[in-house]
C-alpha positions as CSV (number, residue, x, y, z in Angstrom):
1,X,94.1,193.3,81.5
2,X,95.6,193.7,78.0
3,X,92.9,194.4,74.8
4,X,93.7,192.5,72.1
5,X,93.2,193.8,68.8
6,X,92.0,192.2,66.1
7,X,95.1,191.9,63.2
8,X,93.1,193.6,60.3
9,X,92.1,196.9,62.2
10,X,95.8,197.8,62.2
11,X,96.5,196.9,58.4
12,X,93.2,198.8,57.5
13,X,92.1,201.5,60.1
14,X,89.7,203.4,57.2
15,X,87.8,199.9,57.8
16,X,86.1,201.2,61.0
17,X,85.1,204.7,59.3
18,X,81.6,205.1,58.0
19,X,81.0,205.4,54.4
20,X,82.7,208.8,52.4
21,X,80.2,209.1,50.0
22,X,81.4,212.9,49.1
23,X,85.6,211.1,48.7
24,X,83.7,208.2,46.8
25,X,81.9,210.6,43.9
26,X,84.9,212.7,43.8
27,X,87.1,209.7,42.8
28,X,84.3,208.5,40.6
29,X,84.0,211.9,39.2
30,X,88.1,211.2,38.1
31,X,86.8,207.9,37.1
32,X,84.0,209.3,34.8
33,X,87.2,212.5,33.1
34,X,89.4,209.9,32.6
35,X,87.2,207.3,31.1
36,X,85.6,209.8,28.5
37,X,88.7,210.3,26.6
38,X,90.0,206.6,26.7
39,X,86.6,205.9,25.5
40,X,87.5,207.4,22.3
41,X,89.5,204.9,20.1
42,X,86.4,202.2,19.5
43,X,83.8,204.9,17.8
44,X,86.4,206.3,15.7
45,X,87.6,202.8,14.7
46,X,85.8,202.6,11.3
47,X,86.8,205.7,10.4
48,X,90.5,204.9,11.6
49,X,90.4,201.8,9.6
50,X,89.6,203.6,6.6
51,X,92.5,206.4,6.7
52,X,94.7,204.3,7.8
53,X,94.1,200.9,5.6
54,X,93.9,198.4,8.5
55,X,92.1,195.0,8.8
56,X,90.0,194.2,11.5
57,X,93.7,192.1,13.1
58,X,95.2,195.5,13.0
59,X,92.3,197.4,14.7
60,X,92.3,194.2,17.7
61,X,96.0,195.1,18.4
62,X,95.6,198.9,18.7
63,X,93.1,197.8,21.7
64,X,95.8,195.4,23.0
65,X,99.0,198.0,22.7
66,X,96.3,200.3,25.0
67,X,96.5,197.1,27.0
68,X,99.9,196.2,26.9
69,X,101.4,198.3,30.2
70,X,99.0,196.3,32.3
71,X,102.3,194.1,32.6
72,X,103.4,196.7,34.6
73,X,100.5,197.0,36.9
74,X,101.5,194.9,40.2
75,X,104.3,197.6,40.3
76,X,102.4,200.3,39.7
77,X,100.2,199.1,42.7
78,X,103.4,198.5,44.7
79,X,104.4,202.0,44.2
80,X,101.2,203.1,45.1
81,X,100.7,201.1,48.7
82,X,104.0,203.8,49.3
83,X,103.6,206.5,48.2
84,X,101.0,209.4,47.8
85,X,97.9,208.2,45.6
86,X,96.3,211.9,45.2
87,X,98.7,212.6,42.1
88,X,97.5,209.4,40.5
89,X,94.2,210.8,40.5
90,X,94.5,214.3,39.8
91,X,96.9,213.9,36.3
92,X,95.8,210.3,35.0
93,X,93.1,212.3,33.0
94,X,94.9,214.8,31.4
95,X,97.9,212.2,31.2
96,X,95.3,209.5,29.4
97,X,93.4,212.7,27.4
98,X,96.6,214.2,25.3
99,X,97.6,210.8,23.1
100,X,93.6,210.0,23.1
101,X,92.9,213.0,21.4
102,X,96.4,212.7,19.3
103,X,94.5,210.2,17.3
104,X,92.7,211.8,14.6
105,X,96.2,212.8,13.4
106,X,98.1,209.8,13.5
107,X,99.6,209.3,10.0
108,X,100.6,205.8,10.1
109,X,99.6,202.4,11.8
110,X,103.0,203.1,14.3
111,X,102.2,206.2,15.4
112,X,99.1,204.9,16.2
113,X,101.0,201.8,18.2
114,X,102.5,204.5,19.8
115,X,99.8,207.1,20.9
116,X,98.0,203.5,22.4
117,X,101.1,202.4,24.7
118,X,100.9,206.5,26.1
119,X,97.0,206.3,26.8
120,X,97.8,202.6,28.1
121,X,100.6,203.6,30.2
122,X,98.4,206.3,32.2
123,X,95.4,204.2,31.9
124,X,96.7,201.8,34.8
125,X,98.4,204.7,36.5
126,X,94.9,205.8,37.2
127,X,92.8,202.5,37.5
128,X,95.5,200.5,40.0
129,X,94.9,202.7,43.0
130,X,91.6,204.5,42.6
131,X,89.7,201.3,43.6
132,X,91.7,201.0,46.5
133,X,91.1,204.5,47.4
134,X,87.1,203.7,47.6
135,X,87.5,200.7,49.5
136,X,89.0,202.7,52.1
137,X,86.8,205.1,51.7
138,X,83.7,202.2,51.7
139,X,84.1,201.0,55.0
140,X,82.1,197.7,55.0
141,X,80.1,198.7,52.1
142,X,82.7,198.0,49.2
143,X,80.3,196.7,46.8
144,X,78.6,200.1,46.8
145,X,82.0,201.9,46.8
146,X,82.8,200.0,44.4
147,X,79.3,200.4,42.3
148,X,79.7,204.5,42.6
149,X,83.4,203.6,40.9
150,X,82.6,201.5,38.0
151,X,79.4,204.1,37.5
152,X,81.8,206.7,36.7
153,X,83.7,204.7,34.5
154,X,80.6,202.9,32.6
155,X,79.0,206.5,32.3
156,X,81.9,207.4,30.5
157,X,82.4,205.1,28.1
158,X,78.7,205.8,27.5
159,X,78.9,209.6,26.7
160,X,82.8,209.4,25.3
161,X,81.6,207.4,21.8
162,X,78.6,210.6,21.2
163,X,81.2,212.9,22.3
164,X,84.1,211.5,20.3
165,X,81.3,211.1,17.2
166,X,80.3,214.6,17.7
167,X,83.4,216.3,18.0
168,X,84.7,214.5,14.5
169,X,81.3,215.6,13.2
170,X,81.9,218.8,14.3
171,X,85.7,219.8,13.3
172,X,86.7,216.8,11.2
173,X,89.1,213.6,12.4
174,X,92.3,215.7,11.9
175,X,91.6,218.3,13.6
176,X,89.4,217.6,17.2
177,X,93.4,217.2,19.3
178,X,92.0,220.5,20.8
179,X,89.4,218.6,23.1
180,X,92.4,217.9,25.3
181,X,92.2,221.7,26.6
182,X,88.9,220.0,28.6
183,X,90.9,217.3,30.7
184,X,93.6,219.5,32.2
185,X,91.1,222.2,33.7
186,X,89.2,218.8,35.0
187,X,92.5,217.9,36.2
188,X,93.3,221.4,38.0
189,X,89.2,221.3,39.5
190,X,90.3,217.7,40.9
191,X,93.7,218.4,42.4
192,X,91.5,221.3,44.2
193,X,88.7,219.1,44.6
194,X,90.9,216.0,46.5
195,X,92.9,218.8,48.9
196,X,91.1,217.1,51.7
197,X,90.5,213.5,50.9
198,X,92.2,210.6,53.0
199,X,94.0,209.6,49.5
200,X,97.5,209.4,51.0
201,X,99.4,206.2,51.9
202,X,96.8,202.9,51.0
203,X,99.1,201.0,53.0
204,X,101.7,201.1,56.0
205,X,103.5,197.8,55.3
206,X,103.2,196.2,51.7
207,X,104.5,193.0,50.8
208,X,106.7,191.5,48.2
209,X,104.4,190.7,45.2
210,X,105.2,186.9,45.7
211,X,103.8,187.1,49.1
212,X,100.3,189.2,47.7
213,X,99.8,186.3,44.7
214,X,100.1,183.9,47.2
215,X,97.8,185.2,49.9
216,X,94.9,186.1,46.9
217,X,95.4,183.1,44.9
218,X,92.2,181.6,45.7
219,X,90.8,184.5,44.7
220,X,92.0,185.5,41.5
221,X,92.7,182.4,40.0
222,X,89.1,181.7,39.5
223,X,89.1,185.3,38.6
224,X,91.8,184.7,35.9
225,X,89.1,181.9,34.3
226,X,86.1,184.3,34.4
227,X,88.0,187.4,33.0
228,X,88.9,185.5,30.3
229,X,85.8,183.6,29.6
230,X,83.5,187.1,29.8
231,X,87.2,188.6,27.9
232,X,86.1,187.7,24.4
233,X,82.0,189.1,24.9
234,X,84.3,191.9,26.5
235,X,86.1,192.6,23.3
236,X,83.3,191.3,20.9
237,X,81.2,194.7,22.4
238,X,83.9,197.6,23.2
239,X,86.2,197.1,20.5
240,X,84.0,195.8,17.8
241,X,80.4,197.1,18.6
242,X,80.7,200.4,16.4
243,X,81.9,198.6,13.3
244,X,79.7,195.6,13.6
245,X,76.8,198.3,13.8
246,X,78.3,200.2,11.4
247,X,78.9,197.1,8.9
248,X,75.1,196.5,9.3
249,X,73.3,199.4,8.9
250,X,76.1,201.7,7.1
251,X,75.4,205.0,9.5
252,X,78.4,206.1,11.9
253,X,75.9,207.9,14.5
254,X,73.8,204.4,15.2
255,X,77.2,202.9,15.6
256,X,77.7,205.3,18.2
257,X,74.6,205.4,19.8
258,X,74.4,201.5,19.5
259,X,77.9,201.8,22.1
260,X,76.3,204.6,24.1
261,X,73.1,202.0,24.6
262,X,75.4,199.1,25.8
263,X,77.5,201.3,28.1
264,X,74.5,203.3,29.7
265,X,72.8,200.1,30.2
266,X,76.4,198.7,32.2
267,X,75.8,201.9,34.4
268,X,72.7,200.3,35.3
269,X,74.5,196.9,35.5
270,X,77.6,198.1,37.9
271,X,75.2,199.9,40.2
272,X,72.4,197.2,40.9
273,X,74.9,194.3,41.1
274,X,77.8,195.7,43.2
275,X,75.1,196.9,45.9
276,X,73.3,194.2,45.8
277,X,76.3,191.6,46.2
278,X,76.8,193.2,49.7
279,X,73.3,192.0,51.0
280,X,72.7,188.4,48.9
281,X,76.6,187.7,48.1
282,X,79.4,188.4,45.5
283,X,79.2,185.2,44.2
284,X,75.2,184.8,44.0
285,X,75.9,187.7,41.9
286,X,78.6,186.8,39.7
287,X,76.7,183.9,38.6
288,X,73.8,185.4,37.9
289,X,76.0,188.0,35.5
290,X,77.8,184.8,33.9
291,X,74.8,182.9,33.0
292,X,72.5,186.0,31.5
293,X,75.2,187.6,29.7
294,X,75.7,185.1,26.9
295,X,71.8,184.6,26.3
296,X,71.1,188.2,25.8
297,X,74.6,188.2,23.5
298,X,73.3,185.8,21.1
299,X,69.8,187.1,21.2
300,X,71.3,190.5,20.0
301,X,73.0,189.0,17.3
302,X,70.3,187.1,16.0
303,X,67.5,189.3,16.2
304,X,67.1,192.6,13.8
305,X,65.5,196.1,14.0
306,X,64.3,197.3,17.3
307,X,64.7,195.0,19.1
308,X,67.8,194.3,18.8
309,X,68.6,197.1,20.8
310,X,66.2,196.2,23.6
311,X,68.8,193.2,23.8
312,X,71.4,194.9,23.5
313,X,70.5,196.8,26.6
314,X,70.2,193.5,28.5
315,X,74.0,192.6,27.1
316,X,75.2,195.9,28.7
317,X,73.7,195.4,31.9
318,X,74.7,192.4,32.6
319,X,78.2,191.7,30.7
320,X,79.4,194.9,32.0
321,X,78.2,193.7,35.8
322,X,80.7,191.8,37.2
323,X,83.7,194.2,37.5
324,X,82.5,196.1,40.4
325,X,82.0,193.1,42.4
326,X,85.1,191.6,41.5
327,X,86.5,194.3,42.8
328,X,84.7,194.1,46.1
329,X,85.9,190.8,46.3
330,X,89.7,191.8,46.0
331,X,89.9,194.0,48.7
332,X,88.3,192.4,51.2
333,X,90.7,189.4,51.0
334,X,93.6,191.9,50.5
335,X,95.2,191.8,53.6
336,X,98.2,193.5,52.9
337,X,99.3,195.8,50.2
338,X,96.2,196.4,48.7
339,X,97.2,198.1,45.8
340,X,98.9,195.5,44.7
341,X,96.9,193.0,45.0
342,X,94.1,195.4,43.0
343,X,97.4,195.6,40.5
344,X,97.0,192.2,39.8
345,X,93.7,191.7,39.5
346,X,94.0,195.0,37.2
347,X,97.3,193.3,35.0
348,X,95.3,189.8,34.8
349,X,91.8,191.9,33.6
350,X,93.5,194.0,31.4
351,X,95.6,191.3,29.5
352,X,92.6,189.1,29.2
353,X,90.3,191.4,27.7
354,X,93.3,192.7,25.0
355,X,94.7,189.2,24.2
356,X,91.0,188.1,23.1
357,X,90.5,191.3,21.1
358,X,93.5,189.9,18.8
359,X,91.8,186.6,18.4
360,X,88.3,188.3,18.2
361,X,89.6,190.5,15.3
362,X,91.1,187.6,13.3
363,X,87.9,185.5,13.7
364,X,86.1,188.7,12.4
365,X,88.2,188.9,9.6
366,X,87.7,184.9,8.7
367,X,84.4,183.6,9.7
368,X,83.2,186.9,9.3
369,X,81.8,189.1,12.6
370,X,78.4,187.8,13.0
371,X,79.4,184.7,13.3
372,X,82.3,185.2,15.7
373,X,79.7,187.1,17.8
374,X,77.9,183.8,18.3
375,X,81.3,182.1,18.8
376,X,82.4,183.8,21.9
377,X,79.0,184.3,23.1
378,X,78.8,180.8,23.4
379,X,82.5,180.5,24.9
380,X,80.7,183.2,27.4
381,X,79.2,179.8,29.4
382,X,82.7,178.6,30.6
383,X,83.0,181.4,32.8
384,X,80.8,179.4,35.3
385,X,82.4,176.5,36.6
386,X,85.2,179.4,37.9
387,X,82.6,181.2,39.7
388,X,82.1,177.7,42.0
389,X,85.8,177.5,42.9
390,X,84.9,181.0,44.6
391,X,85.0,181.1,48.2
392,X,81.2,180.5,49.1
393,X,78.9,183.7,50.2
394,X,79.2,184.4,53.6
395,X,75.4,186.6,53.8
């Protein structure tokens, strides 16, 4: 009698592999290189703004020209579900560190233009097909894949501001391009490192892009409506947290630290939620995210001294949440060409967050920050209703 085999096992054979957890923290290690140095513009923004005579329009667009090759990111994916991914990993950092520590030396608003389309450009080299990689690597367990992923990635934006801060401390704006040297010795431990990892091919048959938006619409449609609801808190914290702090209290270290605080408290975040939408349900999870987020944004905002920064704790932890099970929840209705379809998610994220920072910076410049905090905290709550055109939890 003939076995029948059940159509996904063929698309996804890592699916019936036990969880890599050594592959997973190496990838997350790449995650954490990468993420240090592209970590970097946001602290140094006041001081940027200074040398280089910006407003606060100007500093939103430097975020979105980072953003801007997210356009190119369902390719990118494409590419990926044929070819090799290991090289992806391996150079992304030292491709993302050079223009990231170019900045300090940047004589005009341009060159800065230019320096963010590099970083930007190697920034979705790296992030298209590294999730993918851990969901193979995850087994059934993608939202703790995916949780060891985004930890690598929130850890780093949580150490880059102090390191950023403390190199410019150290050897002046102009002259810290030498921190580079540290990303392409990372990036020759990681192409040793990833010598025996299953990082090859993420897929034997992708699709035509048409085909993947088709088959995920359900999926990341609603996505597109939360990304950009959550998109201007998003933008509000990593782009503008530094010089809000910094506006307020007139010292450039508590502008760091305050950055450090909100991304260390998202490592939290990204690790209790992504696990914990595997047992109780991506969804449950999402909305919990969703709902607590704005609160503890407008509590932050409206409270002063030390506990503001209790808040801003909760802010981190729960605005930063949701990516990881997002994530989770991409992949396991990819069916084909998984890459790609993380390339869109990655193209519609990416260009949600950096289109809001535009419109975040203008309102800063008008209404004044403060009160555009409150703004798109409020603007936070209409991120829900999405979350209920979700396909329900199935735990």
């Amino acid at each position: 009698m003939q076995t029948s085999k059940h159509p996904s096992a063929s698309r996804r054979p890592s699916q019936a592999e036990s969880f890599n957890l050594p592959g997973v923290i190496t990838v997350s290690i790449s995650h954490f290189i990468h993420d240090v140095y592209s970590s970097f513009l946001a602290p140094l923004l006041p001081l940027l703004i200074e040398k280089l005579s910006m407003n606060l329009t100007q500093a939103g667009l430097l975020s979105t020209m980072m953003q801007l090759p997210a356009l190119l990111n369902p390719w990118i994916g494409s590419l990926a579900d044929r070819i090799s991914v290991r090289w992806f990993i391996v150079l992304a950092p030292s491709l993302t560190a050079v223009p990231m520590s170019l900045i300090g030396v940047a004589p005009t608003f341009g060159v800065m233009v230019i320096l963010m389309i590099s970083a930007g450009i190697s920034v979705s080299i790296f992030h298209v097909p590294a999730p993918v990689v851990v969901a193979n690597m995850s087994a059934e367990r993608k939202g703790l894949g995916m949780s060891f992923f985004m930890v690598g990635g929130e850890a780093a934006r949580a150490v880059g501001p102090m390191v950023a801060v403390g190199i410019v401390s150290l050897w002046g704006l102009e002259d810290c391009y030498p921190v580079m040297v540290v990303s392409f010795i990372c990036s020759a431990l990681l192409f040793r490192a990833t010598r025996n990892l299953p990082v090859t091919k993420t897929s034997a048959a992708p699709v035509p892009l048409r085909q993947t938006w088709c088959s995920m619409s359900h999926i990341l449609l609603p996505i597109t409506g939360i990304l950009v609801a959550r998109g201007f808190m998003h933008g509000c914290m990593t782009s503008f947290l530094p010089t809000f702090i910094e506006m307020n209290t007139g010292n450039l270290w508590l502008a760091g630290i305050g950055l450090t605080i909100f991304e260390t408290a998202g490592i939290a975040g990204v690790m209790v939620t992504g696990t914990l939408s595997d047992r109780i349900g991506r969804r449950r999870m999402l909305t919990f995210s969703i709902v607590s987020a704005p609160i503890s944004l407008l509590a932050f905002v409206l409270v002063d001294g030390a506990a503001s920064y209790v808040l801003l704790v909760l802010t981190g932890f729960t605005l930063l949440s949701t990516t990881p099970v997002m994530l989770a929840m991409v992949q396991e209705n990819a069916q084909q060409s998984p890459a790609a379809a993380n390339g869109l998610y990655m193209m519609i994220s990416f260009l949600s967050r950096s289109a809001v920072v535009v419109i975040v910076g203008m309102a800063g410049d008008i209404i004044g920050l403060r009160t555009a905090y409150i703004l798109f905290a409020i603007v936070g709550f209409m991120g829900l209703p999405f979350v209920f055109m979700l396909p329900a939890d199935k735990v």
